[in-house]
C-alpha positions in Angstrom: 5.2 17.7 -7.9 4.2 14.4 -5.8 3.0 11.6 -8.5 1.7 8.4 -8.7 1.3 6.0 -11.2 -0.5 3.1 -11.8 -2.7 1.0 -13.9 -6.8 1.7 -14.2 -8.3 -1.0 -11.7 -11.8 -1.7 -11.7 -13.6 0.0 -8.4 -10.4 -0.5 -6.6 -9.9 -1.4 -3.0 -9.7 1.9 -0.3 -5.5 1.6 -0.3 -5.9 2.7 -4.1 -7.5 5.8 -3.4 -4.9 6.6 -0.5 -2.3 6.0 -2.5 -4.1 8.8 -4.9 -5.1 11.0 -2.1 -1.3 11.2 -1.3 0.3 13.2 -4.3 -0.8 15.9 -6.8 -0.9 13.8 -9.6 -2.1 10.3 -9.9 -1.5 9.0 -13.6 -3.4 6.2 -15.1 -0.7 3.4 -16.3 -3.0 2.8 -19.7 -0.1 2.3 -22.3 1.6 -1.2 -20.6 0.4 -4.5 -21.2 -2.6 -5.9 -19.9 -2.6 -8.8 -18.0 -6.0 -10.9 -17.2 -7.2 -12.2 -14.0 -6.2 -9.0 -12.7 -7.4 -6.0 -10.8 -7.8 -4.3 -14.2 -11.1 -5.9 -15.1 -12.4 -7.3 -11.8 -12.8 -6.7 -7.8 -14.5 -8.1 -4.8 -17.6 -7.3 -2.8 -19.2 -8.9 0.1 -21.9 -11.2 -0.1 -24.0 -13.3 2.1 -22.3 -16.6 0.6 -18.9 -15.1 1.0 -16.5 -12.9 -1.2 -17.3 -12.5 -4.6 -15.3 -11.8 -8.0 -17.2 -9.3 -10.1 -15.7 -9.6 -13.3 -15.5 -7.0 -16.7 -15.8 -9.6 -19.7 -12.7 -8.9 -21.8 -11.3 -11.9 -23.3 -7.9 -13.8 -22.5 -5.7 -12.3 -25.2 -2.7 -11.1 -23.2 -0.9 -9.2 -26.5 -2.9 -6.1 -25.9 -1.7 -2.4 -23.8 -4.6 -1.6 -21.7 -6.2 1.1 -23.9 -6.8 -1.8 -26.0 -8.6 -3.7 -24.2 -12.3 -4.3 -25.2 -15.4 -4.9 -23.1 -17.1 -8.4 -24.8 -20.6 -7.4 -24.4 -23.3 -5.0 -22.3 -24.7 -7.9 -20.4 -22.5 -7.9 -17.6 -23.6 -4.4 -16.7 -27.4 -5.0 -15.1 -25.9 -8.1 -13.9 -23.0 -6.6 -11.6 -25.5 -3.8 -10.2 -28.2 -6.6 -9.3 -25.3 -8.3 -7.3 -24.0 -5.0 -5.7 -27.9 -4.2 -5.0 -28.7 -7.5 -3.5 -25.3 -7.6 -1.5 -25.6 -4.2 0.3 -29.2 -2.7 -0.3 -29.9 -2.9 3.1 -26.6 -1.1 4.5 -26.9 2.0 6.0 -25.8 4.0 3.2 -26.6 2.2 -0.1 -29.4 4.9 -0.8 -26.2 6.8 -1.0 -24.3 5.3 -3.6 -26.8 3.9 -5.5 -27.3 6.8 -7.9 -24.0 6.3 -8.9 -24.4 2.7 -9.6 -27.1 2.8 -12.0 -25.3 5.8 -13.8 -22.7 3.9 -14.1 -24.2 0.0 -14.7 -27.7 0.8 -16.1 -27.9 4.1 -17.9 -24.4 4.0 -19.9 -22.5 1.8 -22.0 -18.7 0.7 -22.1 -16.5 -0.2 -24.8 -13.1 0.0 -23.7 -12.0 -1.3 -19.7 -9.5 1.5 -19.3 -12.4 4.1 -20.0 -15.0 2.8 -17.4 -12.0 2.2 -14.7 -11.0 5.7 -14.9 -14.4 6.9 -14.7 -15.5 5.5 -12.0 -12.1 6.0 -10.3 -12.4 10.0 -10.5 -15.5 10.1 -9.9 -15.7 8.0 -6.8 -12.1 10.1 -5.9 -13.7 13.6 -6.3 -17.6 12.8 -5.4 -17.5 10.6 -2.3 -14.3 11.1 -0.8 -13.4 14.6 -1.6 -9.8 14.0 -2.9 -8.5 17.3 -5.1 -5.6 15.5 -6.8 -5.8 15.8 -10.5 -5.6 12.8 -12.7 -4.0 12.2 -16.3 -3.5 10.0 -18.8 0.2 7.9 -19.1 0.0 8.1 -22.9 -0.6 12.2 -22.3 3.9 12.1 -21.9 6.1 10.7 -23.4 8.1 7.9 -22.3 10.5 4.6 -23.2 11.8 1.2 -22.4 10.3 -1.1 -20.4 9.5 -1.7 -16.8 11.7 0.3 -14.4 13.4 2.1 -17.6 9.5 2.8 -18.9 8.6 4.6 -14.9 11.5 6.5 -14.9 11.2 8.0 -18.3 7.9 9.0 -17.6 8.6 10.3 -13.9 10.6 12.5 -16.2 8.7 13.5 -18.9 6.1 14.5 -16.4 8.5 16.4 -13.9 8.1 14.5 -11.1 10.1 15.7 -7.8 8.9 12.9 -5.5 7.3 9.4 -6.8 5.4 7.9 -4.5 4.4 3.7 -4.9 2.8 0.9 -3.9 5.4 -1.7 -2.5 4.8 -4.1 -5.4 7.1 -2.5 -7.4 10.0 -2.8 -5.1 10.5 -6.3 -7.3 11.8 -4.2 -10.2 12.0 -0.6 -9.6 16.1 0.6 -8.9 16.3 3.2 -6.2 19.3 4.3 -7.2 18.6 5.5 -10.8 16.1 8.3 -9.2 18.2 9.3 -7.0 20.6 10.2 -10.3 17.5 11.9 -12.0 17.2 13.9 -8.8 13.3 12.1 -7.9 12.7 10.9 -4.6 11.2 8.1 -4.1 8.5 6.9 -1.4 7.0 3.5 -0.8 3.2 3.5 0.5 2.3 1.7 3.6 -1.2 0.0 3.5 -1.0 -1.1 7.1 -2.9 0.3 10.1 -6.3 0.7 8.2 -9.1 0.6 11.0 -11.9 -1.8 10.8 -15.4 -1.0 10.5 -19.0 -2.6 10.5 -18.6 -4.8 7.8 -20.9 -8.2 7.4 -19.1 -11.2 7.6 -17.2 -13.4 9.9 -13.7 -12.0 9.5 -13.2 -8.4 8.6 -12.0 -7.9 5.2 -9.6 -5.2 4.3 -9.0 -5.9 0.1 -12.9 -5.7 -0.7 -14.0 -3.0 -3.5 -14.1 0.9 -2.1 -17.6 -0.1 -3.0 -18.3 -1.7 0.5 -17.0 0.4 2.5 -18.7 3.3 1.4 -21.9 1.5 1.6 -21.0 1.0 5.3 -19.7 3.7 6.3 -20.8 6.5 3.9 -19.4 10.2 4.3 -17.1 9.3 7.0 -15.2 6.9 4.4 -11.9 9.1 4.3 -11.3 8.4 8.0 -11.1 4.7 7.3 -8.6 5.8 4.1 -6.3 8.2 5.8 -8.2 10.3 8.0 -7.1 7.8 11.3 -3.9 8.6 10.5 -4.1 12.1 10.2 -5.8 12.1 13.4 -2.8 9.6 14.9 -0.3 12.1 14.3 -2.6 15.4 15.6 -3.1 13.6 19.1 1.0 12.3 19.3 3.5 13.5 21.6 7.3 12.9 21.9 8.4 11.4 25.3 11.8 11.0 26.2 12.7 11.5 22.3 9.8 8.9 20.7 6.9 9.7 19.4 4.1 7.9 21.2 
């Protein structure tokens, strides 16, 4: 089993759902402390006056695990779907995604972060771009110690064969330690992403999955992994290199 594992981000950026198109499993990281000013409870869009932070109100106290972690109030919620409405109502497929956004900001309510992140995390995985893998909960296994000690106890409580992650983690994880509990382990690349017609100045790569799939609707999983899929159908091997 291929697995990833990482913590619940709000509407995360497209390498986020690559990484989770990539294995069979992708496991929210929901029992580890949260830390603020994070991906956890905000992302960024594109707006006319530039990037902007749209933020999840959950307070500053650091000694709570994510599943802790309460929303502050409801306000927020009209407030971030007017901002995503007036930043891309008129891109070509808003009309698209906009059912989903007033699901999600105007017809519901949200008590915990780690609830609404996974939600609209699957359901942006399964509904817009297709991906099969299945998802799961890190306090579903069991696991101990902390940090690198924490991963691998869960990698192995879940039966992981292969654990693929994002290169953050090469500050801490210890290669050598899965290769003793028989898991491979793989680093994603995020580089290579193609651009597309995105407003602003200078193309933006780390903006919420939320602009590019008002931009560039269905044909969002070529701009995920699709280009490289498509690289490696139309390469051929010269003189013993791949080209």
């Amino acid at each position: 089993m291929i697995v990833a594992v990482d913590q619940p981000n709000y509407i995360p950026w497209k390498g986020y759902f690559d990484l989770i198109h990539d294995v069979d499993l992708f496991v929210f990281y929901n029992d580890v402390q949260y830390t603020i000013r994070d991906w956890r409870n905000r992302n960024k869009i594109y707006t006319p006056n530039g990037d902007k932070w749209l933020s999840v109100p959950c307070g500053n106290n650091r000694n709570r695990l994510i599943y802790e972690v309460k929303i502050s109030d409801t306000s927020w919620q009209k407030n971030h779907y007017e901002t995503i409405r007036h930043a891309y109502g008129k891109r070509p497929f808003f009309e698209w995604v906009e059912p989903f956004l007033r699901e999600v900001y105007l017809s519901r309510q949200w008590e915990y972060l780690y609830e609404l992140d996974m939600y609209m995390t699957e359901y942006i995985a399964r509904e817009f771009l297709g991906i099969k893998t299945k998802f799961a909960d890190s306090r579903d296994y069991h696991a101990e110690g902390h940090k690198h000690e924490r991963m691998l106890s869960l990698l192995d409580s879940i039966g992981a064969y292969i654990y693929e992650s994002g290169p953050a983690a090469k500050d801490y994880i210890i290669g050598e330690d899965y290769r003793k509990k028989g898991i491979e382990l793989r680093w994603k690349s995020y580089d290579g992403y193609p651009e597309y017609n995105q407003e602003g100045e200078k193309f933006n790569h780390y903006l919420s999955i939320i602009d590019l799939l008002c931009n560039v609707g269905e044909t969002a999983p070529y701009y995920i992994w699709g280009w490289r899929e498509e690289k490696k159908s139309t390469s051929w091997i010269c003189d013993g290199k791949e080209v």
